[in-house]
N, C-alpha and C positions, 0 to 999 in steps of 0.2 A: 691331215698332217699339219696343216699351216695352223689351225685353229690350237692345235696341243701345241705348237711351237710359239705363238705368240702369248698362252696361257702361261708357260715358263719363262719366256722373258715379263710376262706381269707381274708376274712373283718372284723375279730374281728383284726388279725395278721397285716393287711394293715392300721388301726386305730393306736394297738399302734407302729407301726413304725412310723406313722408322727409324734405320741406323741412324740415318742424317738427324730424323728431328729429335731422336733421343741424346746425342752429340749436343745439339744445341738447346735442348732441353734444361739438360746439366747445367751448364754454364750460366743461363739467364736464372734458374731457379734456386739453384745451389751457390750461383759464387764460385765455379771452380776455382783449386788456387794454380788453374792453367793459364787465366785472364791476368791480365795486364796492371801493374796498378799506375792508373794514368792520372798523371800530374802529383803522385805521392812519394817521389824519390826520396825528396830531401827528409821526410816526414819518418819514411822505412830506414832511410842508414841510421837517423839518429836513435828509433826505438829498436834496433838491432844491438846496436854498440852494447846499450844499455842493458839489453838480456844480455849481452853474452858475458859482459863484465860480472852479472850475477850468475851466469850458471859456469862459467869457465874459473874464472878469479873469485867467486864466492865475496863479491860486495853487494850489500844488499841498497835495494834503490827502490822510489816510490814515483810514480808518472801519473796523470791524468791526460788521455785522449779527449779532445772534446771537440765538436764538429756535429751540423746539425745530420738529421734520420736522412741515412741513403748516401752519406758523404764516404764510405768506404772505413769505418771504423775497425768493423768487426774482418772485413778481408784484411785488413793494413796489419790485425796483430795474430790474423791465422796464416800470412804469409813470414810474417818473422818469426812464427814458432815454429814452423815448417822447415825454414832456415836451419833452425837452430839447433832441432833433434836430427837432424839430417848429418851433423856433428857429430863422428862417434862413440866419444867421450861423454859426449853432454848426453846421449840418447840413453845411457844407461842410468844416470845420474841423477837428471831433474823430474822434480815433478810438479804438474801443474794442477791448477783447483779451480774451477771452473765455477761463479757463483752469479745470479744473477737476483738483481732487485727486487724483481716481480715474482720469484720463484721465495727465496728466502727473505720472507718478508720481516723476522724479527732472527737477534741473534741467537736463542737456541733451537732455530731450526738451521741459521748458517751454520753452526757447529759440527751438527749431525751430517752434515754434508761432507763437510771439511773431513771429519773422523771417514766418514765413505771412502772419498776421492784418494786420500790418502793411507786405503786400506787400512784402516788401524783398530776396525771394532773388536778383535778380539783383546787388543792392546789395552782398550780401554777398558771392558768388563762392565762390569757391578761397578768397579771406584767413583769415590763421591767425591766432589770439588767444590771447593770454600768459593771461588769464585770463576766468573770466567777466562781471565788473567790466568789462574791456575791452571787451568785445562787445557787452554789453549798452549801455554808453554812445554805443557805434558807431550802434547802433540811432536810440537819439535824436537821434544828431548827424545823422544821415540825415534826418530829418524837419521838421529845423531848414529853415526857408525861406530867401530870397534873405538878407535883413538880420538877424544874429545877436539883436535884439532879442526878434523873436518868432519861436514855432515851433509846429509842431501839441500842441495839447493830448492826452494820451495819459489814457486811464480805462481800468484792469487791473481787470477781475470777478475775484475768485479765488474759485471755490466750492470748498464741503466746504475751506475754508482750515486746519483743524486738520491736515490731512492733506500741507499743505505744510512743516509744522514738523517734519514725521518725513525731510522730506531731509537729504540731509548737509551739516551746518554752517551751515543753513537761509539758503545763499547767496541764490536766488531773493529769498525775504523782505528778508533785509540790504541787496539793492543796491536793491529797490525801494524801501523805507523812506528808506533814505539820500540817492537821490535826490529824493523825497517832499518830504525836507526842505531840500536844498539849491534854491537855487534857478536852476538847470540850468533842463532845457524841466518843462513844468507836467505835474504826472502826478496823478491821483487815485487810490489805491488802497484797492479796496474789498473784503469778505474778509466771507464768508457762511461761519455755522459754527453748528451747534446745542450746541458746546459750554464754557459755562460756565466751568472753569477754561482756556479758551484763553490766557490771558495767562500763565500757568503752564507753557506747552510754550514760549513765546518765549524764547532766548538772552538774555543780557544787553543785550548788543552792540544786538539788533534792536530789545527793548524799550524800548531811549533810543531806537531813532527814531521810530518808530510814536508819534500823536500821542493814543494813548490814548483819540481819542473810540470813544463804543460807541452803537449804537442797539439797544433790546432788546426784542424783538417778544415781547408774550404776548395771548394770545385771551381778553379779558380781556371780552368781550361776555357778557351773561347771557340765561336762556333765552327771553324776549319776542323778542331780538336776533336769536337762533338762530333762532328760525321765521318770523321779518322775513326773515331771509336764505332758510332755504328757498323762501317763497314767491316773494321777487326771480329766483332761479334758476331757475325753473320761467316765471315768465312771459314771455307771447312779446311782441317789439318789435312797434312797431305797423306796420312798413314791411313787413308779410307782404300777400301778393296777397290773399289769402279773409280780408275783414278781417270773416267771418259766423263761420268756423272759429277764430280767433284770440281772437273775443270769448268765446265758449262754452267754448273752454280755461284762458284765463284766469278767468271767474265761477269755473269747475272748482275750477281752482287757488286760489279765496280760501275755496270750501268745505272743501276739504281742507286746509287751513291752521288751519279751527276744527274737523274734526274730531275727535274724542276716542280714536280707534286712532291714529289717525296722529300724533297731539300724543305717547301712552304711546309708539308707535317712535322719536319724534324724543328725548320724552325722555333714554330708556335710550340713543341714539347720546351725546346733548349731556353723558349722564353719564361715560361709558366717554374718550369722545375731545372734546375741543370743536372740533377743526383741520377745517378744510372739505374737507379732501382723502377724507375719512369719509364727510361728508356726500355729496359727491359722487359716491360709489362705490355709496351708497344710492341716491340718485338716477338712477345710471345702468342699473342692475339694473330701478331698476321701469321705468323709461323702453323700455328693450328687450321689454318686455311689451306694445307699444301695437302695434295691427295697425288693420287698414283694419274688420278686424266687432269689433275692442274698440279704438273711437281716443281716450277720454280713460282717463287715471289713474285709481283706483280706492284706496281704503282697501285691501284687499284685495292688490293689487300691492305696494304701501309693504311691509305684514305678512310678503310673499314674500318679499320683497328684504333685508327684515330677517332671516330665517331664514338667508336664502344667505348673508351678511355674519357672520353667527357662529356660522357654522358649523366645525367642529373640523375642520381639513385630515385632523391625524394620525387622528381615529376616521374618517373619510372611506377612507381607505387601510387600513384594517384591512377595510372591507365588499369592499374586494377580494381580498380571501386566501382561500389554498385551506385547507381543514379544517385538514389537517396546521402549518399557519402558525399556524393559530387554536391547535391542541395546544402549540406550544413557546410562544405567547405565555402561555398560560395556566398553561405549567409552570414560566416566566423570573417569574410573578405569584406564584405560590407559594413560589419560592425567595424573592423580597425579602420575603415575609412572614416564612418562618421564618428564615432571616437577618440579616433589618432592614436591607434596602436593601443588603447588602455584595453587589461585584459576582458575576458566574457566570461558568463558563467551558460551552464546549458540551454537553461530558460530563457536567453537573450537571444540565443541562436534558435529556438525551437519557434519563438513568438517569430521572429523573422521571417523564418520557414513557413508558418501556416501564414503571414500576409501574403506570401509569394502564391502559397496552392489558393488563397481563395480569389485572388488575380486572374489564375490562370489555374483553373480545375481542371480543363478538359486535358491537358497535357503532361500532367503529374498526378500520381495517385495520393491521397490523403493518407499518410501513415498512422497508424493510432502511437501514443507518446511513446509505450514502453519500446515499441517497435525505434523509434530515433531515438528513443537512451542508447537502444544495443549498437546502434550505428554509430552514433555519437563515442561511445566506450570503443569500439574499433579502432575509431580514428588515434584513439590515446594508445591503445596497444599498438600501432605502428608508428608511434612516433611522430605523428604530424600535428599534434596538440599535444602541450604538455602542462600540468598545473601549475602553479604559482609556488603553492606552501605545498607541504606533507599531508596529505590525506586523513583524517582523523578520525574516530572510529564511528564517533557521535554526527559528525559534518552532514548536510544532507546531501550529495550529490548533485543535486541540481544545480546547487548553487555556488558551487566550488568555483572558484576562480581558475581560468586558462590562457593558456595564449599559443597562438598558430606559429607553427614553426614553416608556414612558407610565405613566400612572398607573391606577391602578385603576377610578377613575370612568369613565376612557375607556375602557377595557377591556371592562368592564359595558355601558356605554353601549352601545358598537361591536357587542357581544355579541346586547342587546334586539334590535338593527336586522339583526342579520344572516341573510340570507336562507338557508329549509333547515339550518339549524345543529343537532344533533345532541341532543338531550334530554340524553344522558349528557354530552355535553362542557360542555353547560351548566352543568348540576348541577354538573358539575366545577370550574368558575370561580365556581361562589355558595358552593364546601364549605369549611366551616371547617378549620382546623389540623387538629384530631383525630381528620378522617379522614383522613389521608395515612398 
C-alpha cells in the first residue's frame, strides 16, 4: 500500500516539475512577453507613443532600433506591439509586415512577402508593374477603405535592417521612407540593427527621407540589477497548482541569489556579456539538471552550467581525433613556431611528421601518405585549418597553402584532456625548437 502511495506522489511530484520546467522553459527560450523589460522604460514609452501616433492618429513615422545581439531589441518592440493591438480600435485596423534581412535578401522577394503578409495575392493577380514604386503603392491603395480619407495603418518590422541597405539601389528602403513621409495611407517603419554606423550605408536619396529618429538600447544595468534579474527569472508565478512546491522553490531561489559560488558565476557571466540572452543559456543548462530525486537547483548545478558555457567548442573537437590528426596538429604547431605563423602547405606537415616517426618508430605507426592526406583533408572539414586562397581546380593539393585556426594554449589544453594519448606524442608538443 505504501509503495502505490508514494508511486502517486512521484507522479503527482514528476507532473508538476515538468510544469515547472516547462514555465521556465518558455520564458528563457521564447522571451515570453510575461518577462520584464529591464532598464528599457524610457526606450518603450518613446517607441510606444510613436506607434500609437501611427495606428491611432494615422501619422506616419520612421525609427531605427539599434543596440548590440541580446540587448532586448526584438522583446522591446514585441512588447509595444502587444500594447498596441491590445487597443481595441487599433486591433481591427493595423496591420503589420514582418520582414527580415536574412530571409529577404533582394527586393522582389521582399515584395512577395509584403503581397503575403498583407493578404493581397488575389488583389494583385496576373498585373504587370512598370516599376517597383508602382506595385508597391498598388499595395497601399488596396488597403485604402470605402472613403479616400482614411485607410489601414501599415507598420513594416524590418530586422537585421543593415542588411537591406546591401540591395540594389536600396529601392525597398527609398519607397518606404518616401512614403513614410508623404502623406499617402499612414505607415510606420521600423528597422532593428546592431549596427552603429547604419546611417553610413543609407544612399543619399533615402537618408533625406528617413526621419532620422534612433532609439539606442544599451544594458546599462549594473551588477545588483543583474542578480535582481536572475532571481526574477527563476521565480515561479504564483498561479502553479502545488503552491507547497512553488514556495520551497522560490525561498530556493532567494538563497541562491545570496550565495557566494553562485554570485562569483554570475559575476564572471555579468563580466564577459551583460545581454540576458547569456544569462539565459546559463540558466537553461542548470535548469536541465532538475529531476524528480534532484528537484531544486543547487550551487553546484549553476558551477556545471558554467563550465559547459565556456567551454572551447574547437579544443572539444580535437578530443575527438584519431592519433594520427593529433600528429599533423602538432606538426602544423611546430611549423608556426619555427616560421612565425607563415602559412603550410601539406608536404611541410607531412615531411615534419615522418622526421617525428623516424625518431620515435616504436611508438607511432608509419602511415602511408595517402593515408595523412585523408587525415590532413579531415582536419579541413572541421575547420581547424583553413586555406589561404580558393582552391582551384588545376592546384595540386599538396601544396596549397593553409593555416591552423588554433592556438597553442588549445593545443596543450586539448592535449592534457585527451584520452590514451601517447607519452612520446606528448613530449613532442611540449618540445622546444632545438629539438626538431
Amino acid at each position: 500500500m505504501n509503495s502505490r502511495k508514494s508511486k502517486s506522489n512521484n507522479l503527482i511530484h514528476a507532473e508538476c516539475l515538468s510544469k515547472v520546467q516547462r514555465i521556465l522553459r518558455e520564458r528563457f527560450c521564447h522571451q515570453s512577453l510575461h518577462t520584464n523589460l529591464y532598464g528599457l522604460q524610457a526606450q518603450y514609452k518613446h517607441l510606444i507613443e510613436l506607434l500609437k501616433r501611427t495606428a491611432i492618429h494615422g501619422e506616419s513615422n520612421s525609427v531605427l532600433i539599434i543596440g548590440p545581439r541580446g540587448s532586448g531589441k526584438t522583446t522591446l518592440i514585441n512588447h509595444a506591439l502587444k500594447e498596441l493591438m491590445d487597443i481595441e480600435e487599433v486591433n481591427e485596423n493595423v496591420l503589420q509586415v514582418h520582414l527580415n534581412g536574412l530571409l529577404q535578401i533582394n527586393d522582389k522577394i521582399a515584395l512577395k512577402e509584403i503581397t503575403r503578409q498583407l493578404n493581397l495575392e488575389n488583389v494583385v493577380g496576373d498585373k504587370v508593374f512598370g516599376s517597383f514604386a508602382e506595385n508597391l503603392s498598388f499595395l497601399l491603395e488596396a488597403l485604402k477603405k470605402g472613403d479616400r480619407t482614411s485607410s489601414c495603418p501599415v507598420i513594416f518590422i524590418l530586422d537585421e535592417f543593415d542588411l537591406f541597405a546591401h540591395h540594389k539601389n536600396q529601392t525597398l528602403l527609398y519607397n518606404l521612407f518616401d512614403i513614410s513621409q508623404s502623406a499617402q495611407t499612414p505607415v510606420a517603419v521600423i528597422g532593428l540593427t546592431c549596427r552603429l554606423d547604419i546611417l553610413e550605408l543609407l544612399e543619399k536619396r533615402v537618408k533625406s527621407r528617413f526621419s532620422h529618429r534612433q532609439i539606442h538600447l544599451m544594458n546599462s544595468f549594473g551588477f545588483p540589477q543583474y542578480v535582481k534579474i536572475f532571481k526574477e527569472e527563476l521565480l515561479l508565478p504564483e498561479e502553479i497548482s502545488d503552491k507547497h512546491f512553488a514556495e520551497k522553490w522560490n525561498e530556493n531561489v532567494q538563497c541562491l541569489s545570496e550565495d557566494t559560488s553562485v554570485r562569483e558565476v554570475l559575476q564572471k557571466h555579468f563580466n564577459i556579456s551583460k545581454n540576458l540572452r547569456s544569462l539565459h543559456t546559463l540558466l537553461m543548462l542548470a535548469l536541465s539538471r532538475v529531476t524528480v530525486s534532484h528537484p531544486f537547483l543547487t550551487a553546484a548545478d549553476f558551477m556545471e552550467a558554467n563550465q559547459l558555457c565556456s567551454m572551447d567548442s574547437k579544443a572539444n573537437i580535437v578530443h575527438g581525433l584519431s592519433v594520427l590528426e593529433i600528429c599533423l596538429i602538432i606538426a602544423m604547431k611546430h611549423l608556426n613556431d619555427i616560421y612565425e605563423e607563415e602559412p603550410f602547405n601539406f608536404q611541410m606537415v607531412y615531411n615534419e611528421f615522418q622526421k617525428f616517426v623516424q625518431r620515435k618508430a616504436h611508438s607511432v605507426y608509419n602511415f602511408e601518405k595517402p593515408v595523412v592526406m585523408k587525415a590532413f583533408e579531415h582536419l579541413q572539414q572541421l575547420e581547424l585549418i583553413k586555406p589561404m586562397e580558393r582552391t582551384s581546380v588545376n592546384s595540386q593539393r599538396e601544396y596549397q597553402l593553409m593555416k591552423l585556426l588554433l592556438d597553442n594554449t588549445q593545443i596543450m589544453n586539448a592535449l592534457q584532456k585527451y584520452p590514451n594519448c601517447p607519452t612520446d606524442v606528448r613530449q613532442w608538443a611540449t618540445s622546444s625548437l632545438s629539438w626538431l
